[in-house]
N, C-alpha and C positions, 0 to 999 in steps of 0.2 A: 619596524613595521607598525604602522599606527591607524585603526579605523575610527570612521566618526563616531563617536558615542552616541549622539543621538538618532543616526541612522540605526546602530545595531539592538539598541538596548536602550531604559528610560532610567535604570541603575546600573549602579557597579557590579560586572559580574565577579564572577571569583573562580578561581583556580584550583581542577582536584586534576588528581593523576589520572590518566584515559583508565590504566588496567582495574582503576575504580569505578570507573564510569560503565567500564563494559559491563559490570557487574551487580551495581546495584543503580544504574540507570542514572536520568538527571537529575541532580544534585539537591535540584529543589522540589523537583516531585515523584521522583520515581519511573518515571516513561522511558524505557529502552530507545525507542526510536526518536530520529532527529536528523538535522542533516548538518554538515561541515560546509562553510561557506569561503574559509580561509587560512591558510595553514603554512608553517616556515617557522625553520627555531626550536622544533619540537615541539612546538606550541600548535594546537587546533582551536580554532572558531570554534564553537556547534550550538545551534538553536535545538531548543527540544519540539519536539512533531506530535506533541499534545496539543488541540487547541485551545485546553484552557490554562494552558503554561505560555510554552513559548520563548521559554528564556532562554538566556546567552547565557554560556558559561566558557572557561579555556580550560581545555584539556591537554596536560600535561605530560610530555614520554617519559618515560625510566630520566630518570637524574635528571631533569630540568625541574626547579624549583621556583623560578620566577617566569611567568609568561612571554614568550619573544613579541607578542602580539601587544598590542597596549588598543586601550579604549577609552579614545581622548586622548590625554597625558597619562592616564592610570592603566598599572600595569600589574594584575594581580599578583600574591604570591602565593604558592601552592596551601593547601588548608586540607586537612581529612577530610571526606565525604561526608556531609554531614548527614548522611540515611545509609551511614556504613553497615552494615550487616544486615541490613534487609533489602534482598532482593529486589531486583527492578520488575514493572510490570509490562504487559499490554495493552492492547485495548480488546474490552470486554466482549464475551459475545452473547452479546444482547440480541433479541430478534423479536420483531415486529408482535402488538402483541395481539392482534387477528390473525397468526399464520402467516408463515413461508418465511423467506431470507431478505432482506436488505442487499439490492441487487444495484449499485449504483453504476450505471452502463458509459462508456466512454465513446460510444457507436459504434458505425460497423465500420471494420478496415477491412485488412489481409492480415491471415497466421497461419502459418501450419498445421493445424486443426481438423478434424476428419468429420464429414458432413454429419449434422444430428438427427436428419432424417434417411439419409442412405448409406450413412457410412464409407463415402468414398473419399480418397484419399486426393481425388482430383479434380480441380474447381471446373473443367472443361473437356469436351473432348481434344485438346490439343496436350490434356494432360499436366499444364500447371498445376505446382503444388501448394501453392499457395490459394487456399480460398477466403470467403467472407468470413467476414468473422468479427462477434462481439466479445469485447472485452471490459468486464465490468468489475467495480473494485466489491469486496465483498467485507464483512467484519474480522474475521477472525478465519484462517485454515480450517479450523471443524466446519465454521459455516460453509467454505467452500466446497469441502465434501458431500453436506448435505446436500447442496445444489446441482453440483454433479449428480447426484443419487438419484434425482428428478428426470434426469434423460436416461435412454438408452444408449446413446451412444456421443460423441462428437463435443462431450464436453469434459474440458480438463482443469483440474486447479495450478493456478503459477506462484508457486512460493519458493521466495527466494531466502535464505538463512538469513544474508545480511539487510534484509529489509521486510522483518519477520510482519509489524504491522502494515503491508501494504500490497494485502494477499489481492489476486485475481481472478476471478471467471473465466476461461474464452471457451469460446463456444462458435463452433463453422458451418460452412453451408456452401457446396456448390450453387454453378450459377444456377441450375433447375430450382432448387431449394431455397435461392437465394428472398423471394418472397414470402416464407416461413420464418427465416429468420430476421426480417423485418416486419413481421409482423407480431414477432416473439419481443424484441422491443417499443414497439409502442405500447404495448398490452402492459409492460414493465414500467413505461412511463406513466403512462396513465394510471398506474395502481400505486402511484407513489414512490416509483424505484423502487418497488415488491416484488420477488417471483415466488410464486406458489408453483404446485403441482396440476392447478386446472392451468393457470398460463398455459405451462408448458404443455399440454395436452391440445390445448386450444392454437395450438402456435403451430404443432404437428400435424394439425389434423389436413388434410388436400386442400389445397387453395385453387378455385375455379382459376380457369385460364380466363 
């Protein structure tokens, strides 16, 4: 199995065991996250989900020592992690430095989510459970808690283990409501992907018919 080099990568990548990897992150900087693009042979693709990394490395299973993957003609062969014993990281949780959270919004859809102004569990009277709903990528899980902490109700953090840097918001809104929570996102756009606590208050408050 052979990818273009110049597609994947500008260098040679190199080769560490995955159970290395899970552990003290990518090889060249430390970043836990990333994603697998190709895999066969024991051998993994994975770019790191750092933006200021990026790189390619192959990740190797128990007892494969030469990569099944080649890039180009060159085909790494395994090497100790070179950031062995120091733990991989995250990404940081930084916030804004006027107040409130880094709320970067993906718009509105449908979720499962229970309205942030009424708390109801159903986008209509037909009872759909599915209502509106924003879904916005946030820094870090604490942050996401704080943002929750800003409603009373209808908003949930989505963090999934195996994609620990790529926490979520959502936040819902029957169809009554649904004008509250469109106007909770503009207010967020317009503040720079910010949400604060006046947003959110401003976003609750009745909206004329």
């Amino acid at each position: 199995m052979e990818l273009d080099v110049e597609i994947v990568t500008s260098e040679r990548p190199i080769a560490v065991a995955a159970e290395e990897a899970a552990k003290f992150g990518c090889p060249y900087c430390g970043y836990r996250s990333g994603s697998s693009f190709i895999s066969g042979g024991g051998t993994t693709a994975w770019r790191c989900g750092d933006q200021n990394c990026g790189r390619v490395s192959a990740l190797l299973a128990d007892g494969v020592t030469v990569s099944a993957i080649g890039f180009g003609d060159y085909y790494p062969t395994l090497v100790a992690h070179p950031r062995l014993g120091t733990p991989s990281h995250g990404s940081p949780d930084e916030r804004p430095e006027n107040g409130g959270e880094f709320f970067s919004s993906r718009g509105i859809g449908l979720d499962g989510v229970p309205c942030f102004i009424c708390a109801t569990i159903f986008r209509d009277e037909e009872m759909h459970r599915y209502l509106h709903n924003i879904a916005a990528f946030v820094r870090t899980k604490a942050a996401g808690d704080r943002v929750v902490a800003m409603f009373k109700q209808g908003a949930v953090v989505d963090y999934r283990e195996y994609e620990p840097d790529r926490v979520q918001v959502k936040i819902g809104a029957c169809d009554t409501h649904k004008p509250n929570l469109e106007l909770l996102d503009q207010l967020v756009r317009k503040n720079g992907h910010v949400i604060t606590d006046d947003i959110v208050q401003r976003a609750s408050a009745k909206i004329p018919n």
